[in-house]
C-alpha positions as CSV (number, residue, x, y, z in Angstrom):
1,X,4.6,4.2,24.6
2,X,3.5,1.0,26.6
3,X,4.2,-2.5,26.2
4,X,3.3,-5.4,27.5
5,X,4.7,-8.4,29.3
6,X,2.3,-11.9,30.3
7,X,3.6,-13.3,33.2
8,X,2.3,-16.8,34.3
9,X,1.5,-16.9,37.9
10,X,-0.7,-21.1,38.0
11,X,-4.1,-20.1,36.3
12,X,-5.1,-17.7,34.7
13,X,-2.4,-15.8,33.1
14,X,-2.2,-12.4,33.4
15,X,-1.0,-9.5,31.2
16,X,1.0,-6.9,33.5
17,X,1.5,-3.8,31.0
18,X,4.7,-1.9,31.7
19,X,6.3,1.1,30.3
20,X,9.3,0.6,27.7
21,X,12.4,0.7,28.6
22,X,15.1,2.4,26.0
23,X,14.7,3.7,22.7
24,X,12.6,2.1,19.8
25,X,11.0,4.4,17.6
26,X,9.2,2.2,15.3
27,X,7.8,-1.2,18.0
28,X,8.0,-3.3,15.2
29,X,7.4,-6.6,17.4
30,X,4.5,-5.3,19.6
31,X,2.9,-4.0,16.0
32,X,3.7,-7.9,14.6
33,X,1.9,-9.4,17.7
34,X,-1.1,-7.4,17.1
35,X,-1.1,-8.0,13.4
36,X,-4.6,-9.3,13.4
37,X,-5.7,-5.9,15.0
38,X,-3.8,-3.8,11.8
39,X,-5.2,-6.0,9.4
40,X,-8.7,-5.9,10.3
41,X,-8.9,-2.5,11.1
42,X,-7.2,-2.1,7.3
43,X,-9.7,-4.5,5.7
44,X,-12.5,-2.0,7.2
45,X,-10.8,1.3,6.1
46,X,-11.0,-0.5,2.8
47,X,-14.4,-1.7,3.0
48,X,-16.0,1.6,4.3
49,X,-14.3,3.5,1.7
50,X,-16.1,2.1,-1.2
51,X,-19.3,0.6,0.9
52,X,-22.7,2.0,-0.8
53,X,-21.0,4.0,-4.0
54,X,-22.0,3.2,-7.2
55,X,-19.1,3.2,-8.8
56,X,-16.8,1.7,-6.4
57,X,-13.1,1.4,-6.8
58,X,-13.1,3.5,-10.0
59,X,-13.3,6.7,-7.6
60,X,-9.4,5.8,-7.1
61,X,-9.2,6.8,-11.3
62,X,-11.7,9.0,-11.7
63,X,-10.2,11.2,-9.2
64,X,-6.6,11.8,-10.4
65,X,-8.2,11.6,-14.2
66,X,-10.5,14.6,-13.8
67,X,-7.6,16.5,-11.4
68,X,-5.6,16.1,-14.5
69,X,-7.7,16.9,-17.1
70,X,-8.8,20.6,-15.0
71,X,-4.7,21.0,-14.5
72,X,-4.3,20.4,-18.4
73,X,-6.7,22.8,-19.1
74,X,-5.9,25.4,-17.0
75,X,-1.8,25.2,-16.8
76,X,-1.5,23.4,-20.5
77,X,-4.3,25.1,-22.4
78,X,-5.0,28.3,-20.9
79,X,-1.5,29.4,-19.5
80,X,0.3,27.5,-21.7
81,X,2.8,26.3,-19.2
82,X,5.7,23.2,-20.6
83,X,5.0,19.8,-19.5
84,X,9.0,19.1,-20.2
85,X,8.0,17.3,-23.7
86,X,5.1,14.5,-23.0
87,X,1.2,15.4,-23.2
88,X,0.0,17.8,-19.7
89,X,-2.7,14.9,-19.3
90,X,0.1,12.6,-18.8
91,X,2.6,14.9,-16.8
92,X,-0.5,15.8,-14.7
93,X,-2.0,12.3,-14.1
94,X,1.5,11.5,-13.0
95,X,2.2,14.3,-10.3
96,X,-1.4,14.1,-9.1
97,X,-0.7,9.8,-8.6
98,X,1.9,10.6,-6.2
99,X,0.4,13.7,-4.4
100,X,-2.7,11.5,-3.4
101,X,-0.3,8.9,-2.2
102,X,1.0,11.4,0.0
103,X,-2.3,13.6,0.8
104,X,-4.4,10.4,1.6
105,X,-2.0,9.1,4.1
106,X,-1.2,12.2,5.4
107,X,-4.9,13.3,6.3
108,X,-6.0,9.3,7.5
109,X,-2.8,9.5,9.7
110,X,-3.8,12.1,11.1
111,X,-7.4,11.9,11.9
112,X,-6.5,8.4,13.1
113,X,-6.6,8.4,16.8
114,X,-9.4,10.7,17.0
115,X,-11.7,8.8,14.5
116,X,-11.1,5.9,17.2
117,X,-11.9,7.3,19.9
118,X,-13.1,5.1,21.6
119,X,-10.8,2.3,21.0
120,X,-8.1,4.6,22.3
121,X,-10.1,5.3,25.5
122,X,-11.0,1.7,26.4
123,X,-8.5,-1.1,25.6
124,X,-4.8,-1.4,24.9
125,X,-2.7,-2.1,22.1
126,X,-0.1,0.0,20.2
127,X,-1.5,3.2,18.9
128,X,0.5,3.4,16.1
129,X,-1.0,0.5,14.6
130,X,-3.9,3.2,14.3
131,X,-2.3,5.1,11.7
132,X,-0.5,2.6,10.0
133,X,-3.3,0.8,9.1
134,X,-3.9,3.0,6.7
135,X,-0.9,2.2,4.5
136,X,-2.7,-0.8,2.6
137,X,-6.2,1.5,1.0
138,X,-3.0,4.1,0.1
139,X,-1.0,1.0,-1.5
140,X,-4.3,-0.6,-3.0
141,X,-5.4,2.8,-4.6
142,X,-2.0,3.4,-5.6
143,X,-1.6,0.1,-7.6
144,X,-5.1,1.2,-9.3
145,X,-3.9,4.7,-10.3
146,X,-1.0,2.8,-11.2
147,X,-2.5,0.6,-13.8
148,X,-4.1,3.0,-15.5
149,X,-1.0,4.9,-15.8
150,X,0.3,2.1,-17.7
151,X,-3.0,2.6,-19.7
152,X,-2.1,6.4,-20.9
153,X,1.6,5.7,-21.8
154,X,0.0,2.7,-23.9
155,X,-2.2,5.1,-25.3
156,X,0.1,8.1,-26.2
157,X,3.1,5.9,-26.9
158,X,5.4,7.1,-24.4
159,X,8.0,4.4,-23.9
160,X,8.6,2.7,-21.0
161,X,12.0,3.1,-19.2
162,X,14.0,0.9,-16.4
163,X,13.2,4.2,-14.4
164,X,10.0,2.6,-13.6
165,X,12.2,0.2,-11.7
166,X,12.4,2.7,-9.1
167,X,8.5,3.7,-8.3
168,X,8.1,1.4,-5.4
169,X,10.7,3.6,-3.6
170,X,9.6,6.5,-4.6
171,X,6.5,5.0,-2.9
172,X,8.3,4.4,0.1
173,X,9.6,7.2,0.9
174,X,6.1,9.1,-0.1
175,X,4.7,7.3,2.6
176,X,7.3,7.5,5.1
177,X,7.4,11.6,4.7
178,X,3.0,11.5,4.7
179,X,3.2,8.9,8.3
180,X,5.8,10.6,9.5
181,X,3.8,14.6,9.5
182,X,0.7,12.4,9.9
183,X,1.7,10.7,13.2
184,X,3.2,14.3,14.5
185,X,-0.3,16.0,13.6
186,X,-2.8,13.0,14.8
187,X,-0.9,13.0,18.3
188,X,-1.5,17.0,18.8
189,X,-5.0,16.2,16.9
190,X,-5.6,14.6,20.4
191,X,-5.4,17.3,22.8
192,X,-5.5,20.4,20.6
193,X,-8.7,19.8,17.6
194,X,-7.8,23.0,16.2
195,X,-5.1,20.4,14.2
196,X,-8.4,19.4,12.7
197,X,-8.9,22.4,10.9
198,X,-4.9,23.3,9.7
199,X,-4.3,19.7,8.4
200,X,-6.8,20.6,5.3
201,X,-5.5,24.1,4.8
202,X,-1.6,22.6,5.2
203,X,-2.8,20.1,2.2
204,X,-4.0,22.6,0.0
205,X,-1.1,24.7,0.2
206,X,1.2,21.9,-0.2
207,X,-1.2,20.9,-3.2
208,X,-0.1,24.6,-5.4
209,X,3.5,24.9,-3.8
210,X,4.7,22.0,-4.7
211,X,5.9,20.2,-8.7
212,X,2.2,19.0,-9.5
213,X,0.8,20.9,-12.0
214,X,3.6,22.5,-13.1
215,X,7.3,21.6,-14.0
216,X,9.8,22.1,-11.2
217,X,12.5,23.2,-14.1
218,X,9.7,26.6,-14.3
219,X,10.8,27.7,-11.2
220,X,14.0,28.2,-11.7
221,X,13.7,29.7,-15.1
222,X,11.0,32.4,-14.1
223,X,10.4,32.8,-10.4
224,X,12.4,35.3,-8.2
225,X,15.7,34.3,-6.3
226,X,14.4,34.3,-3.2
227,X,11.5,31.7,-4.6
228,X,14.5,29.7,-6.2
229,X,16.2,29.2,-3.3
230,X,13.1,28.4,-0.7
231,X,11.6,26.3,-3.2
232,X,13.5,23.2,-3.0
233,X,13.3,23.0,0.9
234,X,9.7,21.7,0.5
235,X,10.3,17.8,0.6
236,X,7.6,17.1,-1.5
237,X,9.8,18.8,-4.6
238,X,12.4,15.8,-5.2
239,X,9.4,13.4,-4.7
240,X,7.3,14.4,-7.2
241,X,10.2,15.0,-9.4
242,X,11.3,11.2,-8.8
243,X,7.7,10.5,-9.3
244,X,7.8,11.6,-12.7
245,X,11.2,10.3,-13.5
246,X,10.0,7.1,-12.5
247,X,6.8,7.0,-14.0
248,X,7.7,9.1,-17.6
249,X,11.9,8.6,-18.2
250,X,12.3,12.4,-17.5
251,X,15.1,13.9,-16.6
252,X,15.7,15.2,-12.9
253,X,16.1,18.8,-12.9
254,X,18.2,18.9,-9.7
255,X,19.1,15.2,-8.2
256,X,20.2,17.1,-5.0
257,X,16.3,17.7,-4.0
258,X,15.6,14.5,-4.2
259,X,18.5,13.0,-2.3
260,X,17.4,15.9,0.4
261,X,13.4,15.1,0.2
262,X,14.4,11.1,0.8
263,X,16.5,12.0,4.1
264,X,14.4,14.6,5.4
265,X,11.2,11.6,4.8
266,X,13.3,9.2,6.9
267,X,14.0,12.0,9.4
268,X,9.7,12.7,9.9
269,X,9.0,9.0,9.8
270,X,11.4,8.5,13.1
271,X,10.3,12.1,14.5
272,X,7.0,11.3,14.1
273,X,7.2,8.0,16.0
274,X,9.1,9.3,18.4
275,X,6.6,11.9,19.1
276,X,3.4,10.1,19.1
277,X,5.4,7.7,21.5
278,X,6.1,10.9,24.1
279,X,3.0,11.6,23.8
280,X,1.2,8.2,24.0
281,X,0.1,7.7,27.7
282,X,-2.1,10.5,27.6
283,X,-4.2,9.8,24.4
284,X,-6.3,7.7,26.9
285,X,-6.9,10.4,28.8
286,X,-7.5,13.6,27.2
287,X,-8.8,12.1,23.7
């Protein structure tokens, strides 16, 4: 990673950029200096996104609807799985809320540098404001899906409980686990583009191995040993469990995932920065 310094020498001024010295995983004041730069280049993720559809924003609810309706067919209908005591279209819509929280940052994180090409390859600035720009469409179609969660509790009376309190961290650390694999992936993404093609796969799998569509209490009362004890290292276990805790009042199966899925989110966030930092002064190049 770069910075740079302005140093006044009578008129002009001119802008001398010099590597950083020490360790700073996250440059939080070279990202608040170019704020302008995040915040337009988030105001046009948003705008493209939803630029020339007819229905607009209600893609953020019809997506996550019809996921959950298919899942409560299949897994609540057909294969009659539990949906630990509140309707599958509810259990679903809530699992599925915080997997595209994590699946949409993840795959804009990564595709990030190489979608910008040539921004990358011409001027400088902080990369990582690249990826982070992302994070307000993920908040924004977050507090959509959001509201019309509050719409289906309404509707099948489920009560609200001060668990719900806790949903903007279990944002948080959604996000910080999805940037964290996102920035690793978009820095390879630059000099290897087979990344391109295993991010999509990676996401799928992660879609059917992890609490979505199904109860993470099920795996411990039918699958294997082996499954039991391998299960629970996926990080993305104790968040959608929290997710569901948060969103419905139920209880945690096994609070020990999530304490591990919240540290091992904080762990890729800071890995992940620390890699794309390594690896920064050749995006220019080789991108």
């Amino acid at each position: 990673m770069e910075s740079n310094r302005t140093v006044v020498a009578g008129t002009p001024r001119e802008t001398v950029i010099v590597p950083r010295k020490g360790f700073n995983a996250i440059p939080l004041r070279e990202i608040w200096e170019f704020r302008d730069l995040l915040t337009t280049l988030a105001q046009r993720d948003i705008k493209l996104r939803y630029r020339q559809t007819a229905l607009g924003i209600i893609w953020v609810i019809l997506q996550p609807l019809i996921g959950a309706g298919l899942f409560s067919f299949v897994f609540g209908s057909v294969a009659k799985l539990p949906s630990e005591g509140v309707p599958y279209m509810v259990f679903a819509y809530a699992g599925l809320m915080g997997w595209n929280v994590f699946q949409s940052t993840f795959t804009k994180a990564s595709n990030s540098l190489v979608g910008n090409s040539g921004l990358v390859s011409k001027i400088y600035f902080p990369r990582l404001i690249l990826p982070f720009s992302c994070a307000p469409a993920v908040l924004l179609d977050f507090l959509v899906s959001f509201g019309f969660l509050i719409v289906l509790l309404l509707a099948y009376h489920i009560a609200f409980t001060a668990a719900l309190l806790a949903l903007p961290l279990c944002f948080a650390f959604t996000l910080a686990l999805a940037m964290g694999l996102g920035l690793m992936a978009g820095s390879l993404m630059v000099s290897y583009r087979d990344v391109v093609q295993i991010v999509p796969v990676l996401t799928q799998f992660l879609l059917y191995l992890s609490p979505i569509a199904f109860a993470a209490s099920l795996v411990k009362e039918r699958a294997g040993h082996v499954a039991q004890l391998l299960f629970p290292a996926n990080p993305l276990v104790g968040i959608m469990e929290s997710f569901r805790w948060s969103c419905l009042g139920r209880p945690v199966s096994d609070w020990g995932a999530v304490i591990y899925s919240g540290v091992f989110a904080l762990v890729a966030l800071v890995c992940g920065a620390v890699a794309f930092q390594r690896m920064e002064r050749r995006f220019a190049d080789v991108i």
